[in-house]
C-alpha positions in Angstrom: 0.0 0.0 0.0 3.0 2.2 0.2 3.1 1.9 -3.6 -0.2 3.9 -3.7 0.3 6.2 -1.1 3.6 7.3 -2.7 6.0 6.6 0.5 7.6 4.1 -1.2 10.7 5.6 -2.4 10.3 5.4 -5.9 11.1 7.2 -9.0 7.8 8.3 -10.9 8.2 6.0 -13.1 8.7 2.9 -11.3 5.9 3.6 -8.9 3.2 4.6 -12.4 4.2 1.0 -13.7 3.7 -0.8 -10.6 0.5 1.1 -9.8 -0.9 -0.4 -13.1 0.0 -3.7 -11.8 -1.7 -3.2 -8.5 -5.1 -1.7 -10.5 -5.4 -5.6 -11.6 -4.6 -6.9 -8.1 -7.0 -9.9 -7.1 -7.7 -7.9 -3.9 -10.6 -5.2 -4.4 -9.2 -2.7 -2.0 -5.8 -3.1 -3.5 -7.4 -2.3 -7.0 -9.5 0.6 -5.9 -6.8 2.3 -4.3 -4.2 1.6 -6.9 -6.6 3.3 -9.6 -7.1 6.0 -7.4 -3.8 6.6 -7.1 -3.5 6.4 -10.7 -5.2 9.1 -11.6 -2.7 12.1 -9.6 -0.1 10.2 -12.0 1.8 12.8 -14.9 1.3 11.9 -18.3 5.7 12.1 -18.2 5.5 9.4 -15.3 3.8 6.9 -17.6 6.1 7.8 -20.4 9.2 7.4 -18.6 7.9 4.1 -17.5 7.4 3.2 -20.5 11.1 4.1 -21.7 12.1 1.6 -19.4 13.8 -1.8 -21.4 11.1 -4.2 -19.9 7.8 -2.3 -19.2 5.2 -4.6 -17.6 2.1 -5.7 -20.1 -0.3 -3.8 -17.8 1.4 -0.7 -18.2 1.2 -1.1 -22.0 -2.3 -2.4 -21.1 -3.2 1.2 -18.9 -2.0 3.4 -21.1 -3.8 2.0 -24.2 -7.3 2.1 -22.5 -7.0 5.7 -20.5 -3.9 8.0 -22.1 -3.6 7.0 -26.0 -5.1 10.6 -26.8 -2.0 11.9 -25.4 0.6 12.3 -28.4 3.5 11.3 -25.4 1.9 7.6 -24.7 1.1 7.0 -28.4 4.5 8.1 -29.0 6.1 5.7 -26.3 4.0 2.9 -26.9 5.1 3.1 -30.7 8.7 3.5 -30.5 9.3 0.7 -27.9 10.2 -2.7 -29.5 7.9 -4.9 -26.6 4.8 -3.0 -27.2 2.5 -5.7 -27.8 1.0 -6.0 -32.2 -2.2 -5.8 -31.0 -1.6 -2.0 -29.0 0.2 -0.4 -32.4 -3.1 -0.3 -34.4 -4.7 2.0 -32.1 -1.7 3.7 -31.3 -0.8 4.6 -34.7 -4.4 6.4 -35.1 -3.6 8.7 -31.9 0.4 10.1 -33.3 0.6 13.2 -34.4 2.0 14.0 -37.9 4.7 14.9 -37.4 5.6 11.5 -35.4 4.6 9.8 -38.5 7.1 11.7 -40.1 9.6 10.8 -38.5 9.3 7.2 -38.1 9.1 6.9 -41.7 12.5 8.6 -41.8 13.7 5.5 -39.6 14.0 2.6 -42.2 16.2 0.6 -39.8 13.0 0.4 -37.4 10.6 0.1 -40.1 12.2 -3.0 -42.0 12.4 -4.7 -38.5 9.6 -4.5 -37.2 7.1 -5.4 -39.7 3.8 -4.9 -36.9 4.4 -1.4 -36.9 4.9 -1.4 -40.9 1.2 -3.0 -40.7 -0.3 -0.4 -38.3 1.6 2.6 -39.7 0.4 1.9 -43.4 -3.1 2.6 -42.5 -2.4 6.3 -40.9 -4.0 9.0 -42.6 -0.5 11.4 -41.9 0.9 9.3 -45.0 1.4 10.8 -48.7 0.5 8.3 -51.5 4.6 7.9 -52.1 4.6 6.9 -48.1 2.4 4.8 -48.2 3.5 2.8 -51.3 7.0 2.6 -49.6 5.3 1.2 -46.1 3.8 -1.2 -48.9 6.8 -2.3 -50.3 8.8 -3.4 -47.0 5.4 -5.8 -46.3 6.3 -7.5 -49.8 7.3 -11.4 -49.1 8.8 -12.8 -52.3 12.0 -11.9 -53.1 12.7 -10.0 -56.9 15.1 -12.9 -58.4 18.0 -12.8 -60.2 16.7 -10.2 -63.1 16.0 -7.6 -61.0 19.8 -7.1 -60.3 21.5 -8.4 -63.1 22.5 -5.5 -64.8 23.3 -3.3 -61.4 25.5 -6.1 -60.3 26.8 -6.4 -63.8 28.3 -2.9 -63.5 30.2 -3.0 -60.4 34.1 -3.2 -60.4 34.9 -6.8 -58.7 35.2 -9.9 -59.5 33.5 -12.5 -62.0 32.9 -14.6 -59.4 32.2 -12.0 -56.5 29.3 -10.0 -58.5 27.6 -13.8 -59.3 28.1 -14.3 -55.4 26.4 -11.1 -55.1 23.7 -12.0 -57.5 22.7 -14.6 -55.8 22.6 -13.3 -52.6 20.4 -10.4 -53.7 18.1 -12.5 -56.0 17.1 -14.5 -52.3 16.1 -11.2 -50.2 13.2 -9.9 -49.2 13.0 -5.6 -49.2 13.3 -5.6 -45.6 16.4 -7.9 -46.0 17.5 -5.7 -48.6 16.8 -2.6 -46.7 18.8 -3.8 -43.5 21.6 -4.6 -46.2 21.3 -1.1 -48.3 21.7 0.3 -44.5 24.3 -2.0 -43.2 26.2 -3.9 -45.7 29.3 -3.1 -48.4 30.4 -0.5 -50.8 29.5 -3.2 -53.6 26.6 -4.1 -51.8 25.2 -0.7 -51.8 26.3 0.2 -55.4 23.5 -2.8 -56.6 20.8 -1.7 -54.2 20.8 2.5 -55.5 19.0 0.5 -58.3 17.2 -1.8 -56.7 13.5 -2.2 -58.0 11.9 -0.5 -54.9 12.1 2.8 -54.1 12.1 1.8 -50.3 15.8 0.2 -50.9 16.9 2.9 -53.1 16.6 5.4 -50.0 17.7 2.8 -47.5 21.4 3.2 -49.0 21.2 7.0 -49.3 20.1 6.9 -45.4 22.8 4.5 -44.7 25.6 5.6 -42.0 28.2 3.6 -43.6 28.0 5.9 -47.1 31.1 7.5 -48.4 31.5 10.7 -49.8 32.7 9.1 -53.6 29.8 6.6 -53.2 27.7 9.5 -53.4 29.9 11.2 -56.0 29.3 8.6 -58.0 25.5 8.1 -58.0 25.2 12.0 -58.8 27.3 10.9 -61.9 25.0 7.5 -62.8 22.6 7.9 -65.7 21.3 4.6 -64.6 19.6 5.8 -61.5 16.0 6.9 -61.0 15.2 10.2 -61.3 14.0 10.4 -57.4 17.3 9.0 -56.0 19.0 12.1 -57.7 16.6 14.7 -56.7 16.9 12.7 -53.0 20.4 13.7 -53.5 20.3 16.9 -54.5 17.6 18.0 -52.2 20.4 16.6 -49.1 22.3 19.3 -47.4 24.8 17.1 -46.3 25.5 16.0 -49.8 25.7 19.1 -51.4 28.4 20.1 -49.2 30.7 18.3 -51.9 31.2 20.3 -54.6 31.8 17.2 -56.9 28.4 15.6 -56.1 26.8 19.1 -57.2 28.8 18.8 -60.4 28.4 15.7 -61.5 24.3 16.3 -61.0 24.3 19.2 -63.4 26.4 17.1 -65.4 24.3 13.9 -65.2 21.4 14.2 -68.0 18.6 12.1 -66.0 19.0 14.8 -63.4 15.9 16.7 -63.6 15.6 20.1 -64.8 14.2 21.5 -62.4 16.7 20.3 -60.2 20.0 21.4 -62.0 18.0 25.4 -62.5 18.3 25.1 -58.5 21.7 24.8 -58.8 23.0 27.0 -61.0 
C-alpha cells in the first residue's frame, strides 16, 4: 500500500508501472486504491515508464485504455520494440504527424519490425509515395536474379564476387534488402541504389556507412531513378561536396528543375 500512497521511495516512473500492476490486483481494495492513485499520475511518469527496457504488459495495457489521446503515450508505446501488435493499431491512429514523419524517416526500425509497418500503413498522416513505400517493405517474395542483373553487372569486382552477389540479392526480401542497403558493403550498396523498390533505393542514401565518392558517384549515374537524384540533391549534407553538385548538373537524367536550382 505504500506503492499507492507514494511513500515508497520510488522514482515516478517505477511507482506509475507498478500502480498499473496493483489496479489488476486480485484484492478489491488493493485495485481501488491503486486506480485512485493512478489518476494524480503525470502523463511524463507513464512515459518514462514506458522508456524503461522491460515495461510490464499492464502498463502497456493502462496506457492504451486511458492515455492513448496523449501524443506522449502514443508516441512511447510506438517506439518501444515490446509494445505488444495488437496495441500499435490503435496507437498509430492517436500520433501526431509529425511523429509519423519521423518514423518513416527510420528505415532501420521500419524493416524490422514489420507490426508497426502493418499499423503505420493505414495512418491517414501518409502521402501516397509513403504509403506505397510502407507497402513495399510488407512485400514477401523476393525480386530474383533479373532484378539485379544489370546493377550487379556494372560493379568493379570480380566475376565470381558480382555472381556471389547476385545470388545473394536474387534470395532477399526488401526488408532484407533494406537492412543490407543500410548495413552492408560498398558493392553491396552500389547494386541496391538500383534496386526495383524505391524503399531500398533510399535505404542506402540513409545509410551511415555511405562514403563521400559513393555518393559522387551516383550523382554521376545515368542509370539511376530520377528520385534518387533529386533525393540527392535536395540533401544538405551532400551538397556540401562540390563534386556531387557537379556531377548532377552534369548527369542528363537529373531533372531540370533540379539542375536550374543549382546553378
Amino acid at each position: 500500500m505504500a506503492v499507492c500512497s507514494g511513500s515508497a521511495g520510488l522514482t515516478p516512473g517505477e511507482r506509475a508501472e507498478l500502480l498499473t500492476l496493483l489496479k489488476e490486483d486480485a484484492d478489491d481494495m488493493v485495485r481501488e486504491r491503486a486506480e485512485n492513485a493512478l489518476l494524480s499520475e503525470s502523463i511524463d511518469a507513464f512515459a518514462a515508464a514506458l522508456a524503461g527496457d522491460h515495461p510490464a504488459v499492464q502498463l502497456f495495457r493502462y496506457c492504451r485504455r486511458n492515455l492513448l489521446d496523449k501524443p506522449a503515450i502514443a508516441v512511447a508505446l510506438i517506439k518501444h520494440s515490446r509494445c505488444p501488435i495488437e496495441f500499435l493499431t490503435s496507437a498509430v491512429k492517436a500520433l501526431p504527424t509529425s511523429t509519423v514523419q519521423e518514423l518513416m524517416q527510420d528505415l532501420d526500425q521500419l524493416s524490422s519490425n514489420r507490426a508497426l509497418v502493418a499499423a503505420l500503413v493505414r495512418s491517414p498522416s501518409l502521402t501516397a509515395e509513403q504509403r506505397h513505400q510502407l507497402e513495399e517493405l510488407l512485400a514477401d517474395k523476393p525480386e530474383g536474379e533479373s532484378a539485379f542483373a544489370e546493377a550487379v553487372a556494372d560493379i568493379d569486382t570480380t566475376r565470381e564476387q558480382r555472381l556471389t552477389l547476385l545470388q545473394r540479392l536474387a534470395g532477399l526480401r526488401v526488408v532484407e534488402r533494406v537492412q543490407l542497403a543500410l548495413k552492408g558493403n560498398r558493392e553491396e550498396r552500389m547494386a541496391l541504389i538500383r534496386d526495383p523498390c524505391k524503399v531500398v533505393q533510399r535505404a542506402v542514401l540513409q545509410s551511415s556507412r555511405l562514403t563521400d565518392r559513393e555518393v559522387e558517384t551516383f550523382a554521376s549515374m545515368a542509370s539511376l531513378t530520377e528520385e534518387v537524384l533529386r533525393i540527392v540533391a535536395n540533401s544538405r549534407n551532400f551538397r556540401r561536396n562540390y563534386s556531387v553538385v557537379i556531377n548532377l548538373m552534369n548527369n542528363p537524367k537529373t531533372p531540370l528543375d533540379v539542375t536550374l536550382h543549382m546553378l
